[in-house]
C-alpha positions in Angstrom: 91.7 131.3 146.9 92.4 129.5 143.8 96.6 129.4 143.1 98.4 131.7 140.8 99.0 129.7 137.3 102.6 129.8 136.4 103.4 132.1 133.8 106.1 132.3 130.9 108.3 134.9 133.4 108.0 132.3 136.4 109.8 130.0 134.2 112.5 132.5 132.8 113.1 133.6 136.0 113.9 129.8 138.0 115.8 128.9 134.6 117.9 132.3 135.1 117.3 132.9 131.1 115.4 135.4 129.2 111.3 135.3 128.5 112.1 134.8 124.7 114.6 132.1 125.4 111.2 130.2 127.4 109.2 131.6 124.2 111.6 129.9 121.9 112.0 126.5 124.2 108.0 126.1 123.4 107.6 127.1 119.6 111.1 126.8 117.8 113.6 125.5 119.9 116.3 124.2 117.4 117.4 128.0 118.2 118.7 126.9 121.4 121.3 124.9 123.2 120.8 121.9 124.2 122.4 123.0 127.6 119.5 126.0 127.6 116.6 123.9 126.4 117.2 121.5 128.9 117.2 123.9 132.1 113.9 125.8 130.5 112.3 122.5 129.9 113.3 121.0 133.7 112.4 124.6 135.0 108.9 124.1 133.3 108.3 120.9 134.7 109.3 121.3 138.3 107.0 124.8 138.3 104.3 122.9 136.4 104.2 125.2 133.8 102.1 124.2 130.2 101.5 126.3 127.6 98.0 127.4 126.7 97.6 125.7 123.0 94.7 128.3 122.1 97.3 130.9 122.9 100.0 129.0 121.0 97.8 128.6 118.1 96.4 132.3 117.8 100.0 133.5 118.3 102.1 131.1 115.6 98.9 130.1 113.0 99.7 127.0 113.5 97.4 124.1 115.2 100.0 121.8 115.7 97.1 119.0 113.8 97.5 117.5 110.6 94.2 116.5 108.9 93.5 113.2 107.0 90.2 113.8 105.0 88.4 111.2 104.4 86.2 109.9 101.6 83.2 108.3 103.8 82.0 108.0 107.8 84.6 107.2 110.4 83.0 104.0 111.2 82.3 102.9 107.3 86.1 103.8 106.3 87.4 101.2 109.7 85.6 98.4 108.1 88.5 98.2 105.8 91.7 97.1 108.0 93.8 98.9 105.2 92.7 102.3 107.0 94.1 101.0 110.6 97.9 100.4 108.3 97.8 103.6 107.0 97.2 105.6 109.9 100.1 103.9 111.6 102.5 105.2 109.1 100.8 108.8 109.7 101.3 108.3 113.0 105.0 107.2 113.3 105.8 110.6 111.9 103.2 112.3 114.1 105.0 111.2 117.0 108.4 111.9 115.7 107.6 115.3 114.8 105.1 116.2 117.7 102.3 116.9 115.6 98.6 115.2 116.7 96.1 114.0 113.8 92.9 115.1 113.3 90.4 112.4 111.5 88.0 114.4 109.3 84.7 112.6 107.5 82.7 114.3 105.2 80.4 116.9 106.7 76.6 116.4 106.0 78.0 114.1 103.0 80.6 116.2 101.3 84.2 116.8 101.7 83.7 120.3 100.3 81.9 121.0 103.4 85.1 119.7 105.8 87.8 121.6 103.9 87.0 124.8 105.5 86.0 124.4 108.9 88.8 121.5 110.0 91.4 123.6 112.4 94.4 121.8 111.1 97.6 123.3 109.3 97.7 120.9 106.3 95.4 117.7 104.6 96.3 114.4 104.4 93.6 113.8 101.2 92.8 109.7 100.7 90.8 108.6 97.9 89.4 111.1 96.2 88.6 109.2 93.0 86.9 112.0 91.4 87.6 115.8 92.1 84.1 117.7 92.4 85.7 120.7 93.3 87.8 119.6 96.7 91.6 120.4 95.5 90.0 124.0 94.4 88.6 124.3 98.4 91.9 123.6 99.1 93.9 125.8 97.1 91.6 128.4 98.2 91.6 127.3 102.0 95.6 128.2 101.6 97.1 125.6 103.7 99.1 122.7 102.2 98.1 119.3 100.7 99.0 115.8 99.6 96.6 113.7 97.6 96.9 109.8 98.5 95.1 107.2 96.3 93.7 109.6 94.0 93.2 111.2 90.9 96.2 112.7 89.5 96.5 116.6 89.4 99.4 118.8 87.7 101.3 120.7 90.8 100.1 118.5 93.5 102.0 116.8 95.6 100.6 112.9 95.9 101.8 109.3 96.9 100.3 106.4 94.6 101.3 102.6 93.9 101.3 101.3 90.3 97.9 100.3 90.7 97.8 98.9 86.9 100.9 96.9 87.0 99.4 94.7 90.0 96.3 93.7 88.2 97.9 93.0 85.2 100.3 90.9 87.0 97.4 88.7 88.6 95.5 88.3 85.4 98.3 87.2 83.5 99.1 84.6 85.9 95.6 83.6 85.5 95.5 83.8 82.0 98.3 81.0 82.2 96.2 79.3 84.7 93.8 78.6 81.5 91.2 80.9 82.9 88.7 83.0 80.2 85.9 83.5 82.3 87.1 86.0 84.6 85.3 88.1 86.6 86.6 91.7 88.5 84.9 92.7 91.8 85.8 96.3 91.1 85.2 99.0 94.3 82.5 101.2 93.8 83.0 104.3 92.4 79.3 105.9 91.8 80.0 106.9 88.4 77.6 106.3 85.6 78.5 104.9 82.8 80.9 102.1 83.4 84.8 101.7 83.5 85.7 104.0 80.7 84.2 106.8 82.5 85.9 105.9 86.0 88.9 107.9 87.7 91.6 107.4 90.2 93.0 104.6 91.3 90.1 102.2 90.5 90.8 103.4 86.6 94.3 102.6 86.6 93.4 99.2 88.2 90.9 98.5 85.2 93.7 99.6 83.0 96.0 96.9 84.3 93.5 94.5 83.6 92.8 95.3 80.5 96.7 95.3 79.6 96.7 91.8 81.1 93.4 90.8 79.5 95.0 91.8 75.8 97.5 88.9 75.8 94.3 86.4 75.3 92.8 88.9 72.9 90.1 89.9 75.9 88.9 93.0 76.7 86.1 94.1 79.6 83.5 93.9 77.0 84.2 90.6 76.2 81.3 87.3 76.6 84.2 85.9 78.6 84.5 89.0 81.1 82.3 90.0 84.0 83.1 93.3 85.7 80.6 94.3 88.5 81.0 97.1 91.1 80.4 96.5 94.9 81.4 98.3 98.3 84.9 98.2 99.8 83.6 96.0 102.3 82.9 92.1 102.9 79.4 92.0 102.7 80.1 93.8 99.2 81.9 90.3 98.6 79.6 88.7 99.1 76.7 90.6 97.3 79.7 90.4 94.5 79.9 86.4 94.8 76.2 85.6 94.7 75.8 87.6 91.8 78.5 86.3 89.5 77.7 82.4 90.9 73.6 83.3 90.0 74.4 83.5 86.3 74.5 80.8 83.5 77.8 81.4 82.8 80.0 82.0 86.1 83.4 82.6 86.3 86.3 80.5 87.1 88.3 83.2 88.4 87.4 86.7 90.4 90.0 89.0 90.4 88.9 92.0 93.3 90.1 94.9 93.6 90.8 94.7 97.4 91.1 92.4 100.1 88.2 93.0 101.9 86.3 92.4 98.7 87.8 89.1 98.5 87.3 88.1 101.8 83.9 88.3 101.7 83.8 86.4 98.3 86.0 83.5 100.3 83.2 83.6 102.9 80.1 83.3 100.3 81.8 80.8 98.5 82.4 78.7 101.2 78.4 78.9 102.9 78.0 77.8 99.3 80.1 74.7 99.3 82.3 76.6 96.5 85.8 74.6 96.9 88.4 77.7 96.3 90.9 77.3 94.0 89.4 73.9 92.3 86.2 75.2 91.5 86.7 78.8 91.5 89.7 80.7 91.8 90.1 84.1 93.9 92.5 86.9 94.3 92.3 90.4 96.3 94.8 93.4 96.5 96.4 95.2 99.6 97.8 92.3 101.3 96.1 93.0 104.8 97.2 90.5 107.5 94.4 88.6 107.5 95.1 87.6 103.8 98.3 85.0 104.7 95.6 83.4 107.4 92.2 83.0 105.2 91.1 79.6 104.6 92.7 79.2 101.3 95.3 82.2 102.2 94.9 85.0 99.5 96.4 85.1 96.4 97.2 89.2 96.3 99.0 92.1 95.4 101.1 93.9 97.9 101.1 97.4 98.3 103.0 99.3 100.9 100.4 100.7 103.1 102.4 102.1 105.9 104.9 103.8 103.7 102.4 105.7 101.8 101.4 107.4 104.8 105.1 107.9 106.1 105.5 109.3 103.0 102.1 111.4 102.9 102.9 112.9 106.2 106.5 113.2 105.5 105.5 115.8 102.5 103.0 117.6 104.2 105.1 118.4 106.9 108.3 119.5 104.9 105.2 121.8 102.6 104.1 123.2 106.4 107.3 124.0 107.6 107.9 126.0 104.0 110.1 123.3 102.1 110.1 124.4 98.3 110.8 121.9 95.7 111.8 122.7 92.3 108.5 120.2 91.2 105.8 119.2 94.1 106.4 115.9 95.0 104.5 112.7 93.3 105.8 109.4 94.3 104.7 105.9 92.8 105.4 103.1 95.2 105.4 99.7 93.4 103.2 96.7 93.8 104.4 92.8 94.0 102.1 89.9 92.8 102.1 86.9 96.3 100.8 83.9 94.6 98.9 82.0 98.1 96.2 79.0 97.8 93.1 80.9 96.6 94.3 80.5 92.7 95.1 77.3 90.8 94.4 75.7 87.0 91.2 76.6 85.9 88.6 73.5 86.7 88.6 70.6 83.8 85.1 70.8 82.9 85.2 74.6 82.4 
């Protein structure tokens, strides 16, 4: 005969306090004592008592889950270390607050299709660049929201960096390298039309370098300037490196728009006996670990990963628990330029 499972009552009843009290201890317990919540939860554990989450769920509306929505497959977004820091600053305040995370990919291709079915009590949204429709699903899905390395919307809260200010910064110190012949290995964004029709982040970042390109009286249309868009992934570097090193006129400088991006333009440029920064100088933007250990280390911007999803998680939690703020939060970290090996003079002969 199977054993009886302990119940809510069994508890009350060895902890000599009242059913609610044991209710409380498991759903809102900064109502209690200390003195109380200690003897339900040591009652709890010596009876072997656990609470039954579907229970727990149907009976508060809450999943205890927060959701990070994703912009491409589970295995496609890990390529990119930058993933693996921001999910440890989601997860610091996970732990601290006791809530677990759920990862959520597009379904059948599309976020739209996620947005309803994910049982979570709140999104974590990261890089929508352009809104076809998601932050209406989720006004209408009626569960808070925080946009992360997006594009901006009025009454939402978010959590950028100054994703202009960085690019500017490295062009300019090219600029006063010599360099004319720069190129950008710019993240995809699957928009027709080139960069005066992008969105997001990766517009502001082609806004910074066209503030920095200004100073020399360049611009993206410019003979001098080569902008081509590859994936956010190494062997998008190197697609990006072959191609700008094919043409007549190549570059003496490639400015990308991330890390990886770079890293696999280091890689291509070395199988091709491309000395970096003599012949060809290189920068990324993130500042992953791997960039102050690349043979040359990486010239980059910094960006504080981690804290953006401290921050993201921080918000959605306060918006859960039914925090109101006068104006929905929109934070905008800064950026700082580390000058490494990958960027020097631009070559004599060029």
């Amino acid at each position: 005969m199977a054993a009886r499972r302990t119940t809510m009552k069994d508890v009350a009843e060895h902890a000599g306090v009242s059913k609610s009290a044991v209710s409380l201890a498991f759903n809102d317990a900064s109502k209690l004592s200390e003195d109380t919540l200690r003897r339900i939860l040591a009652a709890a554990d010596e009876l072997g008592f656990s609470q039954d989450p579907t229970a727990r769920m149907l009976r508060t509306r809450r999943t205890g889950s927060l959701g990070l929505l994703l912009p491409q497959q589970i295995g496609k977004v890990f390529e990119n270390p930058y993933y693996s820091m921001f999910l440890q600053g989601i997860g610091q305040v996970c732990n601290r607050e006791g809530y677990t995370l759920l990862l959520a990919p597009p379904l059948r291709g599309s976020m739209l299709k996620t947005i309803p079915y994910a049982a979570v009590d709140g999104f974590i949204v990261a890089g929508l660049e352009s809104d076809r429709g998601e932050v209406q699903a989720l006004r209408k899905r009626g569960i808070p929201f925080v946009l992360v390395d997006s594009e901006w919307h009025d009454g939402v809260p978010s959590v950028d960096i100054e994703d202009g200010s960085g690019i500017a910064d490295v062009v300019e110190h090219l600029l006063a390298h010599g360099h004319r012949r720069i190129a950008f290995a710019v993240i995809e964004t699957g928009i027709d039309g080139g960069y005066r029709h992008w969105r997001g982040p990766v517009l502001r970042r082609m806004e910074g370098a066209i503030k920095g390109l200004a100073s020399a009286g360049l611009t993206p249309d410019s003979e001098e300037v080569t902008v081509v868009e590859v994936p956010c992934t190494r062997a998008g570097g190197v697609d990006a490196f072959k191609d700008l090193w094919s043409r007549h006129e190549r570059p003496t400088a490639i400015v990308a728009f991330s890390d990886v991006i770079a890293y696999g333009i280091l890689d291509a440029a070395r199988e091709a006996g491309v000395d970096i920064p003599s012949q060809l100088s290189v920068s990324g933007f993130d500042d992953l670990a791997e960039s102050s250990w690349t043979t040359p280390t990486l010239t980059t911007i910094r960006q504080p990963i981690a804290t953006k999803g401290r921050l993201a998680a921080d918000y959605l939690i306060e918006a859960i628990n039914g925090a109101v703020e006068p104006e929905p939060r929109q934070q905008r970290l800064g950026t700082a330029l580390l000058l490494r090996e990958s960027t020097g003079p631009v070559p004599p002969d060029r």
